[in-house]
N, C-alpha and C positions, 0 to 999 in steps of 0.2 A: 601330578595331574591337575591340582587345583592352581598351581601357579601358572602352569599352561595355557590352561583356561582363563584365566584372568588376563593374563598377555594379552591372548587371542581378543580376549574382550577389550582392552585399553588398545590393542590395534587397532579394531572396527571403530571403536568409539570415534580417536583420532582422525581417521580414514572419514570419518561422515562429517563431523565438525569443522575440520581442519584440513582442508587438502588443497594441496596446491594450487593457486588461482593467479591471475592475472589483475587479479580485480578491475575489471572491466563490468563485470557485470554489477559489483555493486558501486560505482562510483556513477553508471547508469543509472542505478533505480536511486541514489541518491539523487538525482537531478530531477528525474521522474516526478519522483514523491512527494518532495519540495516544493517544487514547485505546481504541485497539484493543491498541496495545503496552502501555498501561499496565498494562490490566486483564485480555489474554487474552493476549496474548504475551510478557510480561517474566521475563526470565531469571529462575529459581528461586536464592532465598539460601543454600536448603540445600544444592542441589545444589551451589555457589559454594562453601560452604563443607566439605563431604565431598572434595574437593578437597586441600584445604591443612590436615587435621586424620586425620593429622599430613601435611607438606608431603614428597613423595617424587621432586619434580622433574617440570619439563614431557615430556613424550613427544612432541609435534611442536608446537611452541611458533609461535602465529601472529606475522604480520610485526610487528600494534600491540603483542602482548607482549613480544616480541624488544628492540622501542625503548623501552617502557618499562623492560623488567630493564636496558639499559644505562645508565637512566640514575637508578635506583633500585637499593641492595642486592635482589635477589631474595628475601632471608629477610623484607626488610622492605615486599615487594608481596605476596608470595601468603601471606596472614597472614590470621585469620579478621577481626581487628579491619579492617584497612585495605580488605576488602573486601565487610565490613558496611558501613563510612561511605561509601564508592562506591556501594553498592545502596541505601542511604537518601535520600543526596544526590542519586542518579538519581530515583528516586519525586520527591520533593518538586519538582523542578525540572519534572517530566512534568508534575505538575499545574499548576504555572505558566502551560507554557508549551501549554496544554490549554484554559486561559482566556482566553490570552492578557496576561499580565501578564509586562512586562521579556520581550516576547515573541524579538530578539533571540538573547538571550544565554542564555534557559531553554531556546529548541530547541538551540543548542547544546550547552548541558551534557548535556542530557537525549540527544542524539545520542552522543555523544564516553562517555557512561556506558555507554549499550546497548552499544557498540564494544568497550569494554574487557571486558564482561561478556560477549560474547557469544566475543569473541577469548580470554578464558580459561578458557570453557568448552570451546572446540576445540583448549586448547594440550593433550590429554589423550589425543591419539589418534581422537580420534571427532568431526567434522566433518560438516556439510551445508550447504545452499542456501538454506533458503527465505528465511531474514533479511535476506540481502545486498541485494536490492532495497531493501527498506524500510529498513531503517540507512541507506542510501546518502538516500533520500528525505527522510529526520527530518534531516539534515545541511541536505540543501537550503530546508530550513524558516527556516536561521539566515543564511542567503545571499541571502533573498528575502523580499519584503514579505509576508511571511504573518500578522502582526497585524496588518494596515492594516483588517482589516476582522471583526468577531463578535470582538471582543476587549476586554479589560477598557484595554489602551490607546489602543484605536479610541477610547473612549467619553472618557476623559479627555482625549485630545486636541479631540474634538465639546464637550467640558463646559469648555475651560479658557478665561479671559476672553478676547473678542475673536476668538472661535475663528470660522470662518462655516461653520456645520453645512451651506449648501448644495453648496460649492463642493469641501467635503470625503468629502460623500457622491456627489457625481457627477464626483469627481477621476477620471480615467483613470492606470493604474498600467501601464505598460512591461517592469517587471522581475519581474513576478506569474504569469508564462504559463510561463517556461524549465525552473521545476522538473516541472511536468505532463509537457511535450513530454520533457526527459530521460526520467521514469520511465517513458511509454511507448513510448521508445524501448529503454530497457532492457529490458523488456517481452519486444519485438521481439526483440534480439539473443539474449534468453533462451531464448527458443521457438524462433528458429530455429535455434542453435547445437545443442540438443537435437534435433532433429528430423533436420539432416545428419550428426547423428553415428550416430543409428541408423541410417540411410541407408548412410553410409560405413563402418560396423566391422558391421552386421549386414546390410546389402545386405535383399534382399528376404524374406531369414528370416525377419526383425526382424516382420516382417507376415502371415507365414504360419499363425500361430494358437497355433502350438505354444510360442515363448518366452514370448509374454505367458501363457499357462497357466502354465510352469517357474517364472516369477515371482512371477505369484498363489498359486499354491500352496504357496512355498516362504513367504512373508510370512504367509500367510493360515495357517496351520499354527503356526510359530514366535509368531505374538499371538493366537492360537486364534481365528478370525475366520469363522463359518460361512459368512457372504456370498460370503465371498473362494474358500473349498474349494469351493463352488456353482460358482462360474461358472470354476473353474479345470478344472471338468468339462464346460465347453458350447466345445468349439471351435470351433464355425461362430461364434457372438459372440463369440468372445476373437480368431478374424481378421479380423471388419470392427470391431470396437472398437480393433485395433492400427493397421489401413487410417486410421482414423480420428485417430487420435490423430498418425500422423506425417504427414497433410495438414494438420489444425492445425496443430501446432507450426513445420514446415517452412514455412508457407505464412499465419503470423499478421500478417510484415509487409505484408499487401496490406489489413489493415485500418486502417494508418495511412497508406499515399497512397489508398484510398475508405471515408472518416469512415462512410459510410454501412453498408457493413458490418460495423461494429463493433461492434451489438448482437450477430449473431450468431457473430459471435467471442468475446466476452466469454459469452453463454451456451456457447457450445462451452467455454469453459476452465472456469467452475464446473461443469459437469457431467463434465468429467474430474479436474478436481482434487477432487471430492467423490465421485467413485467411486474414485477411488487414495487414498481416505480409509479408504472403507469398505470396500473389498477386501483393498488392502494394510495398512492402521494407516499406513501415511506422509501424515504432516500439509502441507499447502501452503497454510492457509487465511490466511495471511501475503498472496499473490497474490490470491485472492480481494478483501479488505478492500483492497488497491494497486488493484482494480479501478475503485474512483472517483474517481483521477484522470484518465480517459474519459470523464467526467459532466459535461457542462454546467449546472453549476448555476442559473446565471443565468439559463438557458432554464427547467430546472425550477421554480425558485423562480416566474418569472414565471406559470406553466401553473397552479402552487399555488394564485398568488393570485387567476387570474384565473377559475379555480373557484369560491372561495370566496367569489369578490364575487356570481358567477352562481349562490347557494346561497339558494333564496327562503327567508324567516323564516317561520315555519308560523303564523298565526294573526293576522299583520299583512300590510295593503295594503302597495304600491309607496310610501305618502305617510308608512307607517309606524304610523298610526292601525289600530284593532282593526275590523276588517269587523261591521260591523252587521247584527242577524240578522232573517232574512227570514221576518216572519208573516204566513202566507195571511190574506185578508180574510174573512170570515164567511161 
């Protein structure tokens, strides 16, 4: 019975991690993602560099800087030079690994870069959240067949002699699905860990109107933000906006065991993380742009095309010839 059981359980497991895919969907959100870091999230040079000009020591130094200073003189990591060649060689590898070229080994660099950049822009005192998901995702890029497919090494491998472009386009890929299911499970634990913390250190305050005002207003003041002073003054909506945001949060992993309500999950979370944008000035749109790995793209892609076959040509019949035109008789 207990070996049965256990099967049963190594089936399901597999069944959820691992199941057949086309990887379409993640060679999408690798494109996606990428190029979301490349061109609106990538750590600032300057900032990098105001930093270490001149160098006056970490103030809470993260765990991946900590392993680098041990194994690098410090004078000679937090240096403008060495962390110019770090943020150059992060870009160039982004794009890479963006096209899909030496796909591999570019999402790693391109991972392992953001990491260091981002971990030494928090060894300074001043730390946040939104990155961690997605670094953690760009990693998983390097882990998983995310060129197999919209790639500049898809296409070489389809072009190279003897290649059978059928067999490689309807391959079924096994290890294409696990980074998806992670990052929405992270997701999960994200939201809900946030959500019983308000619960457990604000109990029912947290909901009552009045902190989410203290909040907004105290943000919305300090980045001079008028939206935010507004509604720091409506407290019947700052207590079903707080009601609202810790049933979210608290309650976002029931959109991964019923797929179905998942639309209106993911709309519930861009319209609270674009109103903590525009109230507060605090950015999450990191979560947003991770929102497509939810996407079935294979379904969308097929909905695409199956549109666009069902899109009549204006001016041509079914047979494709030009409709002949109809002169009344005298």
């Amino acid at each position: 019975m207990i070996s049965k059981r256990f099967k049963l359980f190594v089936h399901g497991w597999n069944a959820y991690w691992f199941p057949g895919s086309t990887g379409l969907s993640l060679a999408a959100c690798r494109i996606i993602v990428v190029a979301a870091q490349l061109f609106l999230f990538f750590p600032s040079l300057e900032k990098q560099l105001d930093f270490v000009q001149p160098f006056r020591g970490f103030i809470e130094p993260q765990l991946l800087i900590v392993i680098i200073s041990n194994l690098l003189p410090v004078d000679s990591f937090a240096t403008a030079t060495t962390l110019t060649i770090i943020y150059w060689i992060t870009v160039a590898v982004g794009i890479t690994a963006l096209i899909g070229l030496f796909t591999r080994s570019s999402a790693f660099l391109f991972a392992l870069g953001n990491w260091i950049l981002v971990a030494h822009d928090y060894s300074y005192g001043e730390d946040h959240h939104p990155e961690a998901i997605l670094c953690i995702f760009l990693m998983t890029l390097a882990l998983s067949p995310s060129g197999r497919r919209l790639s500049i090494d898809a296409w070489l491998q389809r072009n190279r002699p003897g290649a059978d472009i059928l067999q490689s386009s309807s391959e079924k890929l096994f290890t294409a699905m696990w980074p998806l299911r992670l990052t929405q499970i992270l997701f999960g634990f994200a939201y809900v860990s946030t959500g019983l913390a308000k619960l457990i250190l604000g109990g029912l305050a947290w909901m009552n109107g009045y902190t989410l005002q203290n909040i907004i207003l105290g943000s919305a003041i300090r980045r001079d933000l008028a939206v935010g002073v507004w509604l720091s003054q409506q407290h019947t909506l700052c207590m079903f906006l707080s009601i609202g945001v810790v049933l979210f949060e608290t309650f976002f992993f029931l959109a991964l065991l019923f797929p179905r309500s998942m639309p209106y999950f993911i709309f519930g979370g861009m319209m609270m993380h674009l109103g903590i944008m525009v109230a507060e000035g605090s950015h999450f749109l990191q979560y947003i742009v991770l929102y497509v790995v939810f996407v079935d793209f294979d379904k969308a892609f097929a909905r695409v095309k199956a549109m666009w076959q069902r899109t009549p040509i204006v001016g041509k019949t079914e047979q494709g010839s030009a409709p002949s035109a109809h002169i009344p008789a005298a």
